[in-house]
C-alpha positions as CSV (number, residue, x, y, z in Angstrom):
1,X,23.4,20.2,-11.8
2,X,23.2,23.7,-10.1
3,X,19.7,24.3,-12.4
4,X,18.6,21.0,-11.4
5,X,19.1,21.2,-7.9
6,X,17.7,25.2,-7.7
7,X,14.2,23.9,-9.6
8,X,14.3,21.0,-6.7
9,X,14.7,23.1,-4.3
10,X,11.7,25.6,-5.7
11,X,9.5,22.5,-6.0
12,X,9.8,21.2,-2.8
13,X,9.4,24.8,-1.3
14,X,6.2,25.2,-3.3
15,X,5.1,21.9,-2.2
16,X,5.6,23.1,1.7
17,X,3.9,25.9,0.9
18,X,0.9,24.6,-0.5
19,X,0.7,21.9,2.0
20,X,1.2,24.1,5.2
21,X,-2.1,26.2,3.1
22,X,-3.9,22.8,3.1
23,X,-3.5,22.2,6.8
24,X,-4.3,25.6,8.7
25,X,-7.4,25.8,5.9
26,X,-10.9,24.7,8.5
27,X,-12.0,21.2,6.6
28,X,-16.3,21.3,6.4
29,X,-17.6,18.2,8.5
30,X,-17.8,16.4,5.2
31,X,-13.9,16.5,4.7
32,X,-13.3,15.5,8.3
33,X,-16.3,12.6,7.8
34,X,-13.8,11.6,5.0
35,X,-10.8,11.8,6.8
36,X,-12.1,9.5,9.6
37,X,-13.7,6.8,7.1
38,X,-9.9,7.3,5.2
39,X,-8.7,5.3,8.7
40,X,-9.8,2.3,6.9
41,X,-6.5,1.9,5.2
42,X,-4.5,2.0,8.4
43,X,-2.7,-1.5,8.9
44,X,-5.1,-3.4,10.6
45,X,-8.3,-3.3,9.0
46,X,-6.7,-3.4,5.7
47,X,-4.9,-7.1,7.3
48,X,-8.2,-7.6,8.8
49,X,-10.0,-7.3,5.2
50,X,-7.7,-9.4,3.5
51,X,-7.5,-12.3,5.6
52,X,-11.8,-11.8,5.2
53,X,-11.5,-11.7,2.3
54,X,-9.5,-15.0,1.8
55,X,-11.4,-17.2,4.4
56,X,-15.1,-16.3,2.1
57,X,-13.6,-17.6,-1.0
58,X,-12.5,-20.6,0.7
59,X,-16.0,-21.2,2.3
60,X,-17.8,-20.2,-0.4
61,X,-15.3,-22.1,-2.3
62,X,-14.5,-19.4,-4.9
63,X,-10.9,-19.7,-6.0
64,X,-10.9,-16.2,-7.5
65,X,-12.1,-14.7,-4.2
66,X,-9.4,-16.5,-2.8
67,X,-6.3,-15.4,-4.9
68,X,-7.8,-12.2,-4.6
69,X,-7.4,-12.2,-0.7
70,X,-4.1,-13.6,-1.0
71,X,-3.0,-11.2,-3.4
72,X,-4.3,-8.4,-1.4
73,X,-2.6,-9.6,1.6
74,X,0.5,-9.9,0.2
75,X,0.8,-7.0,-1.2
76,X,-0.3,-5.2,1.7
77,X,2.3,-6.7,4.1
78,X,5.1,-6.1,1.4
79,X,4.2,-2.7,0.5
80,X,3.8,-2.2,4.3
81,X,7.8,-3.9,5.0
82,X,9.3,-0.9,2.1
83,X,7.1,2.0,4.1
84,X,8.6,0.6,7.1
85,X,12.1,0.7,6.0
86,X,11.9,4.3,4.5
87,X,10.4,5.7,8.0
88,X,12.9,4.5,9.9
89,X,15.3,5.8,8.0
90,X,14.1,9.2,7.0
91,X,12.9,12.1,9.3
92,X,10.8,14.4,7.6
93,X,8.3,16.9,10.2
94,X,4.7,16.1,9.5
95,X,3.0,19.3,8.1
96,X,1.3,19.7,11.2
97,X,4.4,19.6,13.0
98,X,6.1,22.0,10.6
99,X,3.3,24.7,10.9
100,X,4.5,24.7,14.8
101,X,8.6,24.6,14.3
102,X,9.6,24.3,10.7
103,X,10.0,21.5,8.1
104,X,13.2,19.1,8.7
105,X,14.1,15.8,6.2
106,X,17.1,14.5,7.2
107,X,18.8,10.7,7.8
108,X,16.6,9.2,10.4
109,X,17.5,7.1,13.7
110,X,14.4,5.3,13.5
111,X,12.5,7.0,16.3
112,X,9.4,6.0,17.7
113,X,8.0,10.1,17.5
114,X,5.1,9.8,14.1
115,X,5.6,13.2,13.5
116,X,8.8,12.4,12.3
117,X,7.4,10.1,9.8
118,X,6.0,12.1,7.2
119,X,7.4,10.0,4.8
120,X,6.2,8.0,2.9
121,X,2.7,7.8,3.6
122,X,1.7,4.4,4.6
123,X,-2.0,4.8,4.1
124,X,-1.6,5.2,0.8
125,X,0.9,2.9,0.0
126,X,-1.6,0.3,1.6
127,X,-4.7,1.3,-0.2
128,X,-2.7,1.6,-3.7
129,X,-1.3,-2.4,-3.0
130,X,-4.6,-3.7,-1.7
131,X,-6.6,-1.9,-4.7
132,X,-4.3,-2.8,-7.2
133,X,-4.4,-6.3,-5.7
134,X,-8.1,-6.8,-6.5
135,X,-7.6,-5.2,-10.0
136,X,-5.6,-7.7,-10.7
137,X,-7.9,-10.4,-10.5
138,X,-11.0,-8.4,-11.5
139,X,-10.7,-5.0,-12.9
140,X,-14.2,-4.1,-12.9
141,X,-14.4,-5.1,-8.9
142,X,-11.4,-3.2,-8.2
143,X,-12.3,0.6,-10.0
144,X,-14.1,1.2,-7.0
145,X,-11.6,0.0,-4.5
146,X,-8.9,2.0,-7.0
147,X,-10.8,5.3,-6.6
148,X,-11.3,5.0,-2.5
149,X,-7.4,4.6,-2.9
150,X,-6.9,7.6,-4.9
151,X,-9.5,9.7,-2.0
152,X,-7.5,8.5,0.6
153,X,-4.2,9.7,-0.9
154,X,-6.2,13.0,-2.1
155,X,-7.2,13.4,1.5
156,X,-3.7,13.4,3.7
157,X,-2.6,16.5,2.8
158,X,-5.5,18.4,4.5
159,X,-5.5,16.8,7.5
160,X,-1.8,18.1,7.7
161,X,-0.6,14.0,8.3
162,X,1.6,14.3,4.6
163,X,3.1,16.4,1.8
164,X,2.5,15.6,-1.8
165,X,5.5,14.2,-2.2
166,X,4.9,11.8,0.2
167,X,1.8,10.7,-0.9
168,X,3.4,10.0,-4.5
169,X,5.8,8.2,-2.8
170,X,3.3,6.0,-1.2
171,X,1.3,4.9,-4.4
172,X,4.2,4.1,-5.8
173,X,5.3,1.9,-3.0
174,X,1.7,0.3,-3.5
175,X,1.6,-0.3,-7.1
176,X,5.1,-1.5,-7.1
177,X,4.5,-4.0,-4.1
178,X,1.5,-5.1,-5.7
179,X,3.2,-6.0,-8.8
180,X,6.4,-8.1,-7.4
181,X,3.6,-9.9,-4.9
182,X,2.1,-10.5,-8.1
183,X,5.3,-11.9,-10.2
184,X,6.1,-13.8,-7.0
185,X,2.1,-15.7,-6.9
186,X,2.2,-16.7,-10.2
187,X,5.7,-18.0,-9.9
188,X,4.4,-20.2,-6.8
189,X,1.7,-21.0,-8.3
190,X,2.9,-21.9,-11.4
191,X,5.3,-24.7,-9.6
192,X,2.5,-25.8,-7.7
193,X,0.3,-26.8,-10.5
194,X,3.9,-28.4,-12.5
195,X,4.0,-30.4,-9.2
196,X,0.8,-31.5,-9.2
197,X,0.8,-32.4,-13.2
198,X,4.0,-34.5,-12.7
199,X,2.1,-36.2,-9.6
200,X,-0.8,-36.9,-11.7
201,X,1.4,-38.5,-14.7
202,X,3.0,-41.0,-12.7
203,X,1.4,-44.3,-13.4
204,X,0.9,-46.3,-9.8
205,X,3.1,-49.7,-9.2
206,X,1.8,-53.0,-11.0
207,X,0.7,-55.6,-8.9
208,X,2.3,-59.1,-8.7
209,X,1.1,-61.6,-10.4
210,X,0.2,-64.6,-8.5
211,X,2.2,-67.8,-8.9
C-alpha cells in the first residue's frame, strides 16, 4: 500500500505540474477560438440542442431523430445530476486558481465559489453523454459529434478550467450516463410496445343479437 499510495502521489504531482505548464503557456487565437466555440457543451445549449433535436424528428416525423433527441437528453441531464453530486461534494482549486495560491482537494461543503469545482469537468461529461447518445442510434452521425467531444475534453486543460484527471473523470461520467439512460429507454420502451401488442390482441365486445 505504501508503493501504491507514493506512485499516486507522484502521478497526481506530475499531473499538477503539467497542467499548471498548460495554463501559464499564451494559447494562439486559434486555441482561444476553440476554447470559446468549446462553450457549446455548457448545460444549456447542450439542453437546448436536445430538446431541438427531439421536436425535428417529431415534425419531420422521423422516429430515429426522435429517440436520438431523447436519448441525448437523457443522458445529458443524468450525466449532468452525477457531475452535480461530485462538485458539491469535492473541493479541488481550479488550475488557474492553484497557479495563484496552491492546489487543494478535499471534502467539499458545496460552495457556490467555481474555482472550487475543478472536479469533475462537466463539459466533458456533457459532450461525452450527448455524443455517445447519437452514436447510439447512428454511429456514422455520431463520429463527428464523438470527436468535438474528445476536443472539448483535450481543450480544458489549457484554459487552466481542469486537470487531467478531471477531464477523465468527466468522460467517464458521460459514457456511463449514456449507457444506464440507454438500458433505462429500451426498458420503457420495451413495455410500451408489450402494452400496446396486448391492446391490439384484445378482440372488441360482440354485439347482441336482436330478439
Amino acid at each position: 500500500m505504501g508503493k501504491a499510495k507514493t506512485t499516486i502521489k507522484k502521478i497526481g504531482r506530475a499531473e499538477r505540474a503539467s497542467t499548471h505548464r498548460a495554463a501559464r503557456r499564451k494559447n494562439g487565437p486559434l486555441i482561444d477560438a476553440a476554447g470559446k466555440a468549446a462553450e457549446i457543451a455548457d448545460q444549456p445549449p447542450l439542453i437546448a440542442i436536445s430538446v431541438v433535436t427531439i421536436l425535428v424528428g417529431a415534425l419531420a416525423r422521423r422516429p430515429a431523430v426522435t429517440r436520438s433527441g431523447v436519448r441525448m437528453l437523457a443522458s445529458h441531464l443524468l450525466a449532468t445530476g452525477v457531475k452535480t453530486v461530485l462538485k458539491s461534494s469535492i473541493d479541488r482549486t481550479r488550475p488557474a486558481r492553484a497557479l495563484r495560491g496552491g492546489h487543494h482537494i478535499g471534502k467539499g461543503d458545496g460552495a457556490d465559489d467555481t474555482t472550487l469545482n475543478s472536479f469533475p469537468s462537466g463539459h466533458t461529461a456533457g459532450a461525452v453523454a450527448v455524443a455517445q447518445a447519437v452514436a447510439t442510434e447512428s454511429p456514422r452521425a455520431g463520429l463527428p459529434l464523438q470527436a468535438a467531444a474528445i476536443a472539448v475534453a483535450a481543450l480544458q486543460p489549457s484554459g487552466g478550467k481542469h486537470y487531467w484527471s478531471d477531464v477523465l473523470a468527466g468522460a467517464a461520467i458521460g459514457w456511463a450516463a449514456e449507457r444506464v439512460a440507454n438500458a433505462g429507454l429500451r426498458i420503457a420502451e420495451a413495455t410500451v410496445k408489450s402494452a400496446l401488442d396486448r391492446t391490439d390482441g384484445l378482440e372488441p365486445p360482440a354485439l347482441a343479437t336482436p330478439t
